[in-house]
C-alpha positions as CSV (number, residue, x, y, z in Angstrom):
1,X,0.0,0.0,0.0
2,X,1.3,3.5,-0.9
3,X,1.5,6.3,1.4
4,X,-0.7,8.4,0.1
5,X,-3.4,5.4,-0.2
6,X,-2.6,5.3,3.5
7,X,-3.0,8.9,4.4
8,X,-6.5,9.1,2.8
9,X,-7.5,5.9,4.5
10,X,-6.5,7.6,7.6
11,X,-8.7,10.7,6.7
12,X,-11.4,8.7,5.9
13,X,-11.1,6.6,9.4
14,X,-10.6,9.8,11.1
15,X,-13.7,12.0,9.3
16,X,-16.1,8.2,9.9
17,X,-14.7,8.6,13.5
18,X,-16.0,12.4,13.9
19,X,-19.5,12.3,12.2
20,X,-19.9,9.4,15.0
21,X,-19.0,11.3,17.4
22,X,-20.8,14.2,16.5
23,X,-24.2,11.8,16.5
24,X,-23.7,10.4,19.4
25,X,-23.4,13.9,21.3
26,X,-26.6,14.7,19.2
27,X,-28.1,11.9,20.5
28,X,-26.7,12.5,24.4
29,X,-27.9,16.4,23.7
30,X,-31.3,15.3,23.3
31,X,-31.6,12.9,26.1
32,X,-30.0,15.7,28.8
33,X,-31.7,18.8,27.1
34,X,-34.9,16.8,26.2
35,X,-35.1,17.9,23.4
36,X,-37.2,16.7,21.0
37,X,-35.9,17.8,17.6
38,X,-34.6,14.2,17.3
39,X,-36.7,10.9,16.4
């Protein structure tokens, strides 16, 4: 595997990482804060 095939698998792993992290503090926002914006 190249480097540079590695690097944007690493991005890639990295960006999944975020946008689950960023849905599960939706998800914890709306349980604490009640909110009901979310299904």
């Amino acid at each position: 595997m190249s480097q540079h095939h590695a690097q944007i698998q690493r991005a890639h792993a990295v960006h999944s990482l975020e946008m689950g992290v960023n849905s599960a503090r939706d998800r914890l926002g709306c349980i604490i804060h009640g909110s009901h914006g979310y299904p």
